[in-house]
N, C-alpha and C positions, 0 to 999 in steps of 0.2 A: 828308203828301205821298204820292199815289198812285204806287208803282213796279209793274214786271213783270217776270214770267219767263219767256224764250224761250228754244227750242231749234231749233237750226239743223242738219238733218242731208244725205247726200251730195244730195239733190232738188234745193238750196237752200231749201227752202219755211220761213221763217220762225213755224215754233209757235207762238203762246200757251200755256206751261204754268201748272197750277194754282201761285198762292204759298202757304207759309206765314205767318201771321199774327204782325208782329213783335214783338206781347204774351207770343207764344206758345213766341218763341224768347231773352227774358230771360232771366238769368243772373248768378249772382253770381262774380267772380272767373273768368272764363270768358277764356283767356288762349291766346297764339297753340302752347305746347306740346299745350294740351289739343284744338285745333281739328284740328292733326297728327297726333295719336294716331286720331282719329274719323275724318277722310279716310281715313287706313291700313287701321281699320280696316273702313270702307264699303268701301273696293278687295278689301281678302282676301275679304270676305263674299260680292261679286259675283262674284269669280271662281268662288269654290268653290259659289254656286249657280247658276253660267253665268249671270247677266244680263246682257243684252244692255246697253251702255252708252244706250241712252235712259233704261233703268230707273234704272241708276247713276247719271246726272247728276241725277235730281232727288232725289238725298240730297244730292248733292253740291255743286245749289244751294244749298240748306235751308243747311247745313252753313258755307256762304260767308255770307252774311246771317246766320247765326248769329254770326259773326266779326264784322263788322263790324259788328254792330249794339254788342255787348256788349267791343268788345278795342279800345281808346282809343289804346293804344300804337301800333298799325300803322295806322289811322289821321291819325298824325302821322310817321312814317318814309319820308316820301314824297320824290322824288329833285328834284333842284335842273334850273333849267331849261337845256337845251343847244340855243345858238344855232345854232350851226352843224350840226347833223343832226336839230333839232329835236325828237328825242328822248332820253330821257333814262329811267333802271332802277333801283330800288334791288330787290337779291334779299333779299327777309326768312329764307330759311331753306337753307343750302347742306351736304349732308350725305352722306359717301359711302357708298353703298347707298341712299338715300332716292329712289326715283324719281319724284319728282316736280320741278316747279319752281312756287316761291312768290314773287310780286314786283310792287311798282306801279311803274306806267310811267304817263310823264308824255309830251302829243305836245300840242308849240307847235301855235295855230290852223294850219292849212291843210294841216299834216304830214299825210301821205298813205302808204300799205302799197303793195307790189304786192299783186298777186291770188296768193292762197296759201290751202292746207291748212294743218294743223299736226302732222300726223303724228302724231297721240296725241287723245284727247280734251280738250276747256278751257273754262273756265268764268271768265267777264269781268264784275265788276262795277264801272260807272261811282261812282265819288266825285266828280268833279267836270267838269262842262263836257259837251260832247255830243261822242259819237263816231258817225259817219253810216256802217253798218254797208253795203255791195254783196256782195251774193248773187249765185252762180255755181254749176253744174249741170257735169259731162261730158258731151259730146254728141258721141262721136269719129264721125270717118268716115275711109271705107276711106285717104282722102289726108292726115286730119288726125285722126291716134288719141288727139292733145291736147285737140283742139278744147274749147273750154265756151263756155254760154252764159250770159248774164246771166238771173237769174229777178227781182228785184227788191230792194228796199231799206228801208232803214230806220232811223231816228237813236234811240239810244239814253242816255236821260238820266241822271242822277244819284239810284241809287237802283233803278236798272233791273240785272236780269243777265239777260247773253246766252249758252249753253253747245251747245259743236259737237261733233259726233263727227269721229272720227280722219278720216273723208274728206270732212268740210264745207269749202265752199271761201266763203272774203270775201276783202273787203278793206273799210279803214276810210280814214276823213277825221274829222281835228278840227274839228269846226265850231263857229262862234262866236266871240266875242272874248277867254275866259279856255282857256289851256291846258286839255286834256282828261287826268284821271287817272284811272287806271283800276284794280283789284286783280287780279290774274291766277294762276290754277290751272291748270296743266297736268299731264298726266300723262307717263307715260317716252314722250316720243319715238321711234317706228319710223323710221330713217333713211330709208328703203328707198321710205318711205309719204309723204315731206313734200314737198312740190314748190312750185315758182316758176310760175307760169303767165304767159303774154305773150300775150294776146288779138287783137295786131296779127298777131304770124306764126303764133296757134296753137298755139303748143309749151311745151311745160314742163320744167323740169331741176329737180334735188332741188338742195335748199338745207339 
């Protein structure tokens, strides 16, 4: 199965970045403690050599497909379906001091986002079903310093990861007939930096 890896930054403009080759990232015993450690330490390393988070996310894709490819367990820990808000969360790793957040999320067909950032960097890989990824740009004016604009779109399959920086803005749609599941990496959330966006009035409030 052909997949890809994209990066979504503040532009919208939807990247193709280079993959790693899934031969390349076998593994024996290669377990979701060990995947933690290696996130940790790609973050310390970026810091302390200032990399700008485009550089950082593609370890940090790498690093995800390495999991998934090779760690059997979190591929079956996946969250049961909820009717009524259509989504549904299982947190694979919850740790105080740990800033990240680890989890698959599951969204019945049609379940839809608002239009949002996420205040930190993240990095999304599809397991099952399609998620139909809208891209969105800041275009304020002097009336409307929320303003954004639509740049374009894109469905993302099984097999595919997608990875944003802290002020990339989408929104998604489950499409198709089986629920969409996805594996999800985020980093520590900046309160300050996460917002809601409403395209009808233009305006945005942190969430």
């Amino acid at each position: 199965m052909k997949t890809a890896d994209w990066l979504v930054k503040e532009d919208g403009v939807c990247l193709l970045c280079k993959s790693v080759r899934e031969w390349d990232l076998l593994a024996e015993e290669y377990r979701l403690y060990r995947f933690l450690t290696e996130v940790e330490d790609n973050i310390r390393l970026a810091a302390n050599e200032e990399r700008d988070e485009e550089t950082s996310l593609s370890g940090l894709r790498m690093l995800v497909r390495k999991l998934i490819l090779n760690c059997y367990t979190v591929k079956t820990r996946l969250p049961e379906p909820n009717q009524e808000t259509g989504i549904s969360v299982v947190i694979l790793h919850d740790e105080v001091g740990f800033p990240m957040t680890i989890q698959t999320e599951m969204n019945l067909p049609g379940t839809t986002s608002p239009i949002h950032n996420h205040g930190t960097w993240g990095v999304i890989m599809v397991l099952q079903g399609k998620q139909k990824n809208t891209f969105w740009k800041r275009a304020p004016t002097m009336e409307f310093p929320n303003r954004i604009d639509r740049v374009g779109e894109g469905i993302i399959e099984p097999g595919d990861i997608i990875s944003f920086t802290t002020e990339a803005i989408h929104s998604t749609e489950a499409v198709g007939d089986e629920p969409t599941i996805t594996f999800n990496l985020y980093g520590e959330t900046h309160g300050g930096k996460r917002y809601q966006f409403n395209i009808e009035k233009q305006t945005a409030k942190h969430f």
